[in-house]
C-alpha positions in Angstrom: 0.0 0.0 0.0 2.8 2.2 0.5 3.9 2.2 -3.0 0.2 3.3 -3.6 0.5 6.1 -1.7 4.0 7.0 -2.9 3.0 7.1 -6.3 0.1 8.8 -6.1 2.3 11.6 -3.9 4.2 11.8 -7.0 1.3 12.2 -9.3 -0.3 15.1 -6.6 3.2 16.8 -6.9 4.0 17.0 -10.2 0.0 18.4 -11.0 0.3 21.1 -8.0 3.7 22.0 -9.5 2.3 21.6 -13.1 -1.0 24.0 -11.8 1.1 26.5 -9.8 3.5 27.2 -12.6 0.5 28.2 -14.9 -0.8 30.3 -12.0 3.0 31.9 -11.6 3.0 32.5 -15.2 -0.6 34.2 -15.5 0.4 36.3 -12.1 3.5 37.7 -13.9 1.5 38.5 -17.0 -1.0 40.6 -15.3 1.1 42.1 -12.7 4.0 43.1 -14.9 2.1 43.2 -18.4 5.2 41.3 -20.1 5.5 37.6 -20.7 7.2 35.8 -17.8 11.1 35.4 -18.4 11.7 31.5 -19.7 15.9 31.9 -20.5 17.9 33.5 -17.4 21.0 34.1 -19.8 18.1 36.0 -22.5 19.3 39.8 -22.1 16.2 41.3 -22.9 14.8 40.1 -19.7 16.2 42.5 -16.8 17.8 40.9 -14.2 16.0 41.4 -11.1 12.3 40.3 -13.1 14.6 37.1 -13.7 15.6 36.2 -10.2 12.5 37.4 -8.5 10.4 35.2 -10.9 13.0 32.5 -10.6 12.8 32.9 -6.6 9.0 32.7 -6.5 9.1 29.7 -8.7 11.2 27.9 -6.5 9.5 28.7 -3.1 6.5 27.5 -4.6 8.0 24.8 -5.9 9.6 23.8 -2.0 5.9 24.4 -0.5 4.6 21.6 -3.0 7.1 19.2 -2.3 6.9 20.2 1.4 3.0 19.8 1.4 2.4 16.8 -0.9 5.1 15.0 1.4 3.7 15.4 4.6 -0.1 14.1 2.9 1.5 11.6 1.7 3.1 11.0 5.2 -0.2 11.3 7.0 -2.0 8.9 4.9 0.8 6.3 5.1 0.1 6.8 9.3 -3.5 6.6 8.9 -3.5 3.4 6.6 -1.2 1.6 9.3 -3.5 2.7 12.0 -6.5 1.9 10.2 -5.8 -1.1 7.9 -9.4 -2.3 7.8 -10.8 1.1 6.2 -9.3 0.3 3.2 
């Protein structure tokens, strides 16, 4: 059952990161009115848009793996508490 639950916490990650990153990139568009910069080493994009995006990106991207770890966690504790609810 744990592989179960492992898999699916991989599967929950990857669509919250997948989710988030659309929801980054629509955020940028409306708050800055320019696409959001894709290429760090691209000149046209200033720095500090670059590493702010690319700092937000990434702290969103530690809160998902953070959060979809510890569900998957809790559920792993429940099913061996619980076995017969399953």
């Amino acid at each position: 059952m744990n592989v179960v639950i492992k898999i699916f916490s991989v599967l929950a990650s990857v669509a919250a990161g997948a989710a988030a990153r659309k929801a980054l990139e629509m955020g940028w568009r409306k708050g800055t009115g320019h696409e959001p910069p894709k290429d760090a080493g691209d000149l046209r994009n200033s720095l500090p848009g670059v590493l702010v995006f690319a700092l937000v990106t990434a702290a969103s991207g530690a809160v998902i793996q953070v959060a979809t770890q510890r569900l998957g966690r809790k559920a792993t504790v429940g099913l061996e508490r619980h076995p017969e609810e399953v």
